[in-house]
ROKOL-165833 format. One record per atom (N, C-alpha, C): x, z, y. Coordinates in pm, whole numbers, plus 50000, padded with zeros to 5 digits. Each point is the difference from the previous one (the first is absolute). Layout:
! ROKOL-165833
XZY/...
This chain:
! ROKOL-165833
211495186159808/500785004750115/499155009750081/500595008550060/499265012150014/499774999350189/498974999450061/499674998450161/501355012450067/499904991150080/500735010150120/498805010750027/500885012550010/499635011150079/500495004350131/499045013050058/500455002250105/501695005450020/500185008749900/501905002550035/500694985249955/499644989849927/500794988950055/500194992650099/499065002550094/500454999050152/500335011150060/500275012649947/501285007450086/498435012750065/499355004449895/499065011050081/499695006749856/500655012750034/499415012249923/498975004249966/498934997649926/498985014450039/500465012049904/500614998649904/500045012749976/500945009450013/501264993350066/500955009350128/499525002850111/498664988750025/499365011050145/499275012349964/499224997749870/499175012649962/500895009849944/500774996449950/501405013550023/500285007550127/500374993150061/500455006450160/498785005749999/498724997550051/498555003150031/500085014149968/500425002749808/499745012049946/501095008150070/501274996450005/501095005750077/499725009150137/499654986150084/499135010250137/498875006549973/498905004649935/499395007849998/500515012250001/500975005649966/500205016649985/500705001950128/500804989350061/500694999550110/499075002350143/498854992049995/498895002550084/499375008550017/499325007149876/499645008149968/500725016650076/501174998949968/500755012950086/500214998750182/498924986550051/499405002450173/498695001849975/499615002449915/498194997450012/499795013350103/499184997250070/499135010650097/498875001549953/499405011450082/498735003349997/499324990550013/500034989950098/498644992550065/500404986649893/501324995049915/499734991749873/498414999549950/499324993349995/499124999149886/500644988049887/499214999149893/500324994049873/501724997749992/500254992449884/501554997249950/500454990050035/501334997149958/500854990050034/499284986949867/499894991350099/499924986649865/498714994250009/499425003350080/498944991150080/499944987650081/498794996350058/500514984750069/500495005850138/499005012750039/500395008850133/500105013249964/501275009650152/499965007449983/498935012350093/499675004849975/498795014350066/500795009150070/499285005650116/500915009850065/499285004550127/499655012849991/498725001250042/500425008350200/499385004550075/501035001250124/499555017450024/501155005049990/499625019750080/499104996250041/499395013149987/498445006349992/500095008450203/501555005149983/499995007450131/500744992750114/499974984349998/500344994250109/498524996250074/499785002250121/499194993150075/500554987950087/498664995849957/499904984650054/501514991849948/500134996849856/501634992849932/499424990350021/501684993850052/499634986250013/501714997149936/499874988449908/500825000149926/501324988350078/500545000549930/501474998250067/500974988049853/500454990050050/500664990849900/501254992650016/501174999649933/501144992650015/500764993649874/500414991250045/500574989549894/501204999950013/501384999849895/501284994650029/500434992949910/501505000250005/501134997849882/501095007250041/500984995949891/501395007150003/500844987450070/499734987850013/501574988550038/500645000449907/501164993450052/501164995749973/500835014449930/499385013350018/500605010849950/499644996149858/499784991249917/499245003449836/501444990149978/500134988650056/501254994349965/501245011649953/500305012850030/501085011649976/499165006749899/499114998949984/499055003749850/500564995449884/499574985750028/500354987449897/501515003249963/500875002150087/501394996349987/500285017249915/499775007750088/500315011849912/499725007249870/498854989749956/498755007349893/499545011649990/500035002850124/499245010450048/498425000250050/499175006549930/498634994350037/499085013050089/500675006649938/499215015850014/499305010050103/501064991550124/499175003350130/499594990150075/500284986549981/499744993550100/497675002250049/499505001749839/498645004950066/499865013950105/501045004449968/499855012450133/499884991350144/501154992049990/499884989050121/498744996750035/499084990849866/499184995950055/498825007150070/500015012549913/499155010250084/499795001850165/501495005949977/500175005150169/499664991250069/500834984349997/499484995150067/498455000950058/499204995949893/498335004950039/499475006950068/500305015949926/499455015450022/500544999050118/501254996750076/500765004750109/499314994150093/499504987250041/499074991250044/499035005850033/498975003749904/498725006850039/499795016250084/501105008749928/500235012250092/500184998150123/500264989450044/500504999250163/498965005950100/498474997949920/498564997850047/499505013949976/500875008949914/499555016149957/498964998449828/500394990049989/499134995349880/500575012549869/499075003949915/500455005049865/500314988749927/500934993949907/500054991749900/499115009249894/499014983049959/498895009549889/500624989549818/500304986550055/500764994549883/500584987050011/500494996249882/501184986950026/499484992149917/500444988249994/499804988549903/501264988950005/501014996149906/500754991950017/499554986949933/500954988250028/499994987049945/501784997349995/499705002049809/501274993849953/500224987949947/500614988550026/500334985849964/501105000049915/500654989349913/500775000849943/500094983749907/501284996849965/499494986849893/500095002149904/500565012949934/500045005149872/499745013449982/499005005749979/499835013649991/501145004849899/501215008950092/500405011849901/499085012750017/499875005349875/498685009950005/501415014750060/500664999849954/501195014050059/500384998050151/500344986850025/499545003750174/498635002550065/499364992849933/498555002750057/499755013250021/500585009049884/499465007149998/501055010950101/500924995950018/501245008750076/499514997950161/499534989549983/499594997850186/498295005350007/499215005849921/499105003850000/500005017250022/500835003849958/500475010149995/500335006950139/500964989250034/500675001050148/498534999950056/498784993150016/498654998750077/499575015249994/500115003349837/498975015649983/500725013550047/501504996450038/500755008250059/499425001350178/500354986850037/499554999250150/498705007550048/498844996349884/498705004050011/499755015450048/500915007849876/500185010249984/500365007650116/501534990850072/500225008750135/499004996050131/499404994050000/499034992750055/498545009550000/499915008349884/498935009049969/498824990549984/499894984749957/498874992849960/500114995449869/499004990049956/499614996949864/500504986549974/500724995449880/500304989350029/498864995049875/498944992550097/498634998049941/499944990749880/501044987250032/499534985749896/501294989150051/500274990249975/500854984350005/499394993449969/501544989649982/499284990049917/501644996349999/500394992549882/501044997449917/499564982550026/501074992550017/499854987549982/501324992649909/499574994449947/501194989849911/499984985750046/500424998150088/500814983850034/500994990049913/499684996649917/501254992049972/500454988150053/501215000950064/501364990650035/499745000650165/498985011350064/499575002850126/501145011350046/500945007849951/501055007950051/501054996849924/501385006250040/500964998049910/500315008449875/500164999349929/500335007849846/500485016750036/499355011649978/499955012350030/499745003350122/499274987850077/499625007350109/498625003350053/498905001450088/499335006749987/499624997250185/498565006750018/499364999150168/499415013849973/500215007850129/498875011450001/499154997450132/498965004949966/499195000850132/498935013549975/499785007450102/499165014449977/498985000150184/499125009949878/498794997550120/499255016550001/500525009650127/499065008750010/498935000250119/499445014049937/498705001250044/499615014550046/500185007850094/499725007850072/498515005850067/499865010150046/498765007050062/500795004750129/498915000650085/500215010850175/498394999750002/500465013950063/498695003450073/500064989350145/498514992350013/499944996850156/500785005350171/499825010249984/500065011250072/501375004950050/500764994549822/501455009950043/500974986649989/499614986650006/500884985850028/500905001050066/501484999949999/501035003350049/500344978050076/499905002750101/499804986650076/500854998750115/500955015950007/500794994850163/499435002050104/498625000649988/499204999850129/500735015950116/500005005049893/500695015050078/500914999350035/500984993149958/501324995850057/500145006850203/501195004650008/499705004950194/501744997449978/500464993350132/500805005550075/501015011049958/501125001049963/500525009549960/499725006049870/499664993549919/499935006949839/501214996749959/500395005849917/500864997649905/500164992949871/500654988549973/500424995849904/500915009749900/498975004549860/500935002049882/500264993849910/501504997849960/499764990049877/500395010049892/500104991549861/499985003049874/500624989649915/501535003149972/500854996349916/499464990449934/500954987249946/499874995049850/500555003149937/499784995449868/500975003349870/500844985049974/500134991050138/500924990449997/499294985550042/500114991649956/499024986550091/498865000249927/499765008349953/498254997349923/499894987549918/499064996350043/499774980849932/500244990550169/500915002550086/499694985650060/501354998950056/500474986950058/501314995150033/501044995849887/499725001249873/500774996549870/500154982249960/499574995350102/500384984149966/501754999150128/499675011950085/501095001650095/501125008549935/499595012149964/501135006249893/500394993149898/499554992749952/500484992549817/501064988450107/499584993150090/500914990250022/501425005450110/499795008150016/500725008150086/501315009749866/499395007649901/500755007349947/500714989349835/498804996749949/500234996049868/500194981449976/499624995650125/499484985349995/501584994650079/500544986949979/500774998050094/501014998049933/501825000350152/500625005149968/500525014149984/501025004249900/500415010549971/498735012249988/499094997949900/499135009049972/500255011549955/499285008750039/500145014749953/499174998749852/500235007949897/499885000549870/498895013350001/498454998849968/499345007449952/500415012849930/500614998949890/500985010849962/500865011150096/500104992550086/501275006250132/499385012449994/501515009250020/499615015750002/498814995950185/499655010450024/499595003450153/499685011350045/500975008050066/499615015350026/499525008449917/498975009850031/499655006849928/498284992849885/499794992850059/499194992649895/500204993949897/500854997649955/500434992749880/500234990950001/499934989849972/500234984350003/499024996150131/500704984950068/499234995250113/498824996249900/499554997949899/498974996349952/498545013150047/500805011849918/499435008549989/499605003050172/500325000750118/499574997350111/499104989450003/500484989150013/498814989750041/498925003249919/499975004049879/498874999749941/499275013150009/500515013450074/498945011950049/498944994749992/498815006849966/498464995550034/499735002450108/499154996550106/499135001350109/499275014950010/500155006050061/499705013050010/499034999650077/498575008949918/498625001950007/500055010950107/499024996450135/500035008550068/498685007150016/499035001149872/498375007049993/500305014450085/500745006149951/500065016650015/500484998150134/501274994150056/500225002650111/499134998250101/498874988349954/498904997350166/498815008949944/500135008649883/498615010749986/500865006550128/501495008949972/500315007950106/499634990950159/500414991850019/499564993550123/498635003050055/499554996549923/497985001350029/499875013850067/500535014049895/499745008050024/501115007350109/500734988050087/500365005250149/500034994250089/498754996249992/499294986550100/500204989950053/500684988349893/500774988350036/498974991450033/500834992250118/499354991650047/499704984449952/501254999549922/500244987949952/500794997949945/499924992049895/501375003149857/500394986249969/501104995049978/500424987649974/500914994649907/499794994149848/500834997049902/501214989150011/501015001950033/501654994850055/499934987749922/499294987349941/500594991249906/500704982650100/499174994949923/501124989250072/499334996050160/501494995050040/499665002350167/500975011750043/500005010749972/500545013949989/499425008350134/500445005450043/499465010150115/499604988950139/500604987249998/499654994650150/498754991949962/499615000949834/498834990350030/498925008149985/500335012549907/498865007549908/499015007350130/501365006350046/499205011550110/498874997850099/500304984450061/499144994050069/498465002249947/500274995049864/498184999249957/499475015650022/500395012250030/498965007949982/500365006650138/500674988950104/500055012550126/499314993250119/499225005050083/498754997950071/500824987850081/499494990750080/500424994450086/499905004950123/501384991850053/500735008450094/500905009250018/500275007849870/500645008949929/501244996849938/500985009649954/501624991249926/500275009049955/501274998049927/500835012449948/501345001050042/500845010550061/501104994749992/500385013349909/501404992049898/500375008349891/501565001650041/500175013149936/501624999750011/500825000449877/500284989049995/500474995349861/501425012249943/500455007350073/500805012249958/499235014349940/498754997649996/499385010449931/499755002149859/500404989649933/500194997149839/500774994449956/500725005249895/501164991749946/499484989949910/500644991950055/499584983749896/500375001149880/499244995549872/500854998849883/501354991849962/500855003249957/501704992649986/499654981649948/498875003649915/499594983649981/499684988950109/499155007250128/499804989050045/501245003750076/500945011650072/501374991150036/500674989049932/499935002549906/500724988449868/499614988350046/498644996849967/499274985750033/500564993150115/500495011650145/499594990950113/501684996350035/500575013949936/501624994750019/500264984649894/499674996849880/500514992849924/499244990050085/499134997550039/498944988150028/499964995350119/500835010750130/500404996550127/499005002250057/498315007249962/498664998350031/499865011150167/499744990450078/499475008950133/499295009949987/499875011650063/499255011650038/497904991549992/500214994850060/498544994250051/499834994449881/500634993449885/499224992849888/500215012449838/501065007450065/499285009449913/499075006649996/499875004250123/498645009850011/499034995449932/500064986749997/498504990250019/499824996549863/500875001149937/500214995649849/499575013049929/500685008549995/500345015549933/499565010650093/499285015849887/499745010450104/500905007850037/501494997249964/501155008050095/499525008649938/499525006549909/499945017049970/498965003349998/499244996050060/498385009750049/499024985549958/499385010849894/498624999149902/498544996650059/499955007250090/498615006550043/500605002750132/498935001150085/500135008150122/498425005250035/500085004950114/498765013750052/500154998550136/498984996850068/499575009950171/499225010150010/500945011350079/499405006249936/499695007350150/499075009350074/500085009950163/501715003950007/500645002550075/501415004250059/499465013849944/499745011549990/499825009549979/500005003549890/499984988249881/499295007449888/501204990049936/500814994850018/501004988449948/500925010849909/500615009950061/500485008349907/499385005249912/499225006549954/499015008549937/499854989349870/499754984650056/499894989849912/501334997449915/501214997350046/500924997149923/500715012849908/499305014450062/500585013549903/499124996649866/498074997150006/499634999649932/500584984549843/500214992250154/500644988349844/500885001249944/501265009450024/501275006649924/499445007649911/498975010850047/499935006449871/498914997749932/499934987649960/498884993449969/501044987949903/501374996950045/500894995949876/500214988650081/499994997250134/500354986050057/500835003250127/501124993149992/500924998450124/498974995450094/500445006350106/498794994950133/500835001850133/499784992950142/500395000950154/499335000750064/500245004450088/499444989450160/500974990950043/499314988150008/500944986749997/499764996450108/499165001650102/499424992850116/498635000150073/499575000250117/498805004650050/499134982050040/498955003249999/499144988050112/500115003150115/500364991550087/499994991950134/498944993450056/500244996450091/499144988850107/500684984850025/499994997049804/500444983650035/499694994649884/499984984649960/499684992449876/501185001249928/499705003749888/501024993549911/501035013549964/500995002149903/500865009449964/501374994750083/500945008550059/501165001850070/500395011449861/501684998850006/501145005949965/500835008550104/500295011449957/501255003250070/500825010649945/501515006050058/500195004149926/500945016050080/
C-alpha cells in the first residue's frame, strides 16, 4: 500500500510550480530599473533612486472585502488584483510617496492554476498603472480553510519620498480649497452594504440585470478601483497641501486624518454628480445621507488641498491628464467635515 502524499491531503506542488512559471512573464512586464535579481527567490531586491534626497520609504497593506464575493459569483477574476493594488499604491501617495513595488498574498483551498493566474494578471495590470514592480508573493494552499473556488487576497506596497518634500497637511491654511477626483464606482469598500441591499434579501436584483450604460449591474459593481499615481504626481507639482484616499469611512472619516487640528471642510455636495449606483443602493435600502457617506465615496476617489489660487490650474491640469476633477469644498475654522448644498 502506497503512503499518503502531500496532494492527498488537498496541496499541489506541482500546480503551484505551474502558476510560479505562469507569473514570471507577467511580473516580469513591471520590472523597473531599481529590480535587482528575478522572480523565485526567498526575497525580493529593489534598490531606492539614486536622485531622491534624504528617501525615506513609505508602506501599506490592504485587501479587496467582500468585493471578491462578485468575483467568485461572476468568474470573473481579471481585475479584481487591480483592486488590490490601488487599494495600496492609493494609500501611500497620500504622503507624495513614488510607488517603487508590490508584493501580494494569495490563499486558496484548491489552487486553480487559470485563476491564479487571471487574478495575477489583474496585480501586473494594477502594477503597471501604478508605474511600480510587482516584486514577489506568495501563493498559499489551504485545504478545507475556504470554500470550493474561492480564494483571500492581501497586497503590500512599498514606496520612496524625499524627507523634505512629505506631504503632511502641515501647510494646510484657512481657505484652501478642496479638489476632488472621481471614482470609477465604490472601489473595494461598502460591498457587504451593497450585496445585502441590491442582491441579498427580498426581491433581489439579478447580477445579469441590464444597468445603464455599463452593462450589467455586475459589470458596475465590479469596476476596478481607480489608481490615482499620475493624478497626485500632477498634485505635487501644484503644491498640494494634502491629499487624501476616499475608502471606508468615506469623506466624513478620511478627511479628518490629514487636516490640521482645528481645521474642517465644508463640501458642497452639488459639485459632483454621484454615480447612478450608489443612488440605487440608498433608494432600494432606505439608507440615510449620513450612513452613506460613511459607508461609500459618493463618487470621489481621491481628494487634494490645495492654496485658493492655484485650485483651478490644479483641476485643468487633472482633466487633461485623463481624470474628472472639482472643487468640492474649502477648509474652515472647525473640527470635523460639514455638508451643504
Amino acid at each position: 500500500m502506497a503512503g499518503l502524499t502531500y496532494r492527498d491531503a488537498g496541496v499541489d506542488i506541482e500546480a503551484g510550480e505551474e502558476l510560479v512559471e505562469r507569473i514570471k512573464p507577467l511580473a516580469q512586464s513591471t520590472r523597473s530599473e531599481f529590480v535587482l535579481g528575478s522572480l523565485g527567490g526567498f526575497a525580493g531586491l529593489c534598490s531606492l533612486p539614486s536622485d531622491i534626497e534624504d528617501p525615506v520609504l513609505v508602506s501599506g497593506t490592504d485587501g479587496v472585502g467582500t468585493k471578491l464575493k462578485l468575483a467568485f459569483e461572476l468568474g470573473r477574476h481579471d481585475t479584481i488584483g487591480i483592486d488590490l493594488v490601488a487599494m495600496c499604491v492609493n494609500d501611500i501617495i497620500t504622503v507624495g510617496a513614488k510607488p517603487l513595488f508590490f508584493l501580494d498574498y494569495f490563499a486558496t483551498s484548491k489552487l486553480d492554476v487559470d485563476q491564479g493566474e487571471a487574478v495575477v494578471k489583474g496585480i501586473a495590470e494594477g502594477c503597471r498603472q501604478a508605474d511600480c514592480a510587482l516584486l514577489g508573493g506568495e501563493t498559499a494552499e489551504l485545504p478545507g480553510f475556504y470554500a470550493a473556488g474561492e480564494y483571500d487576497l492581501a497586497g503590500f506596497a512599498v514606496g520612496v519620498v524625499s524627507r523634505k518634500r512629505i506631504v503632511d497637511g502641515k501647510a494646510t491654511g484657512l481657505g484652501d480649497k478642496l479638489v476632488g477626483v472621481a471614482s470609477s464606482g465604490l472601489h473595494s469598500n461598502g460591498f457587504s452594504l451593497a450585496r445585502r441591499v441590491l442582491v441579498e434579501g427580498e426581491a433581489p436584483l439579478l447580477l445579469q440585470d441590464a444597468f445603464g450604460s455599463s452593462g450589467t449591474l455586475g459589470d458596475a459593481l465590479l469596476r476596478p478601483t481607480r489608481i490615482y499615481v499620475k493624478a497626485a504626481r500632477i498634485a505635487l507639482e501644484h503644491g498640494v497641501h494634502a491629499m487624501c484616499h476616499i475608502t471606508g469611512g468615506g469623506l466624513p472619516e478620511n478627511l479628518p486624518r490629514v487636516t490640521p487640528e482645528g481645521m474642517g471642510v465644508a463640501i458642497d455636495v452639488g459639485s459632483w454628480s454621484v454615480d447612478p449606483l450608489f443612488t440605487l443602493i440608498q433608494e432600494r435600502g432606505a439608507v440615510d445621507d449620513a450612513e452613506m457617506r460613511r459607508t461609500f465615496n459618493m463618487g470621489v476617489g481621491f481628494t487634494m488641498v490645495v492654496a485658493q489660487d492655484r485650485a483651478g490650474q490644479l483641476v485643468d491640469a487633472l482633466e487633461a491628464g485623463g481624470e474628472r476633477a472639482f472643487i468640492m469644498g474649502e477648509v474652515v475654522e472647525q473640527d470635523g467635515v460639514s455638508f451643504y448644498s
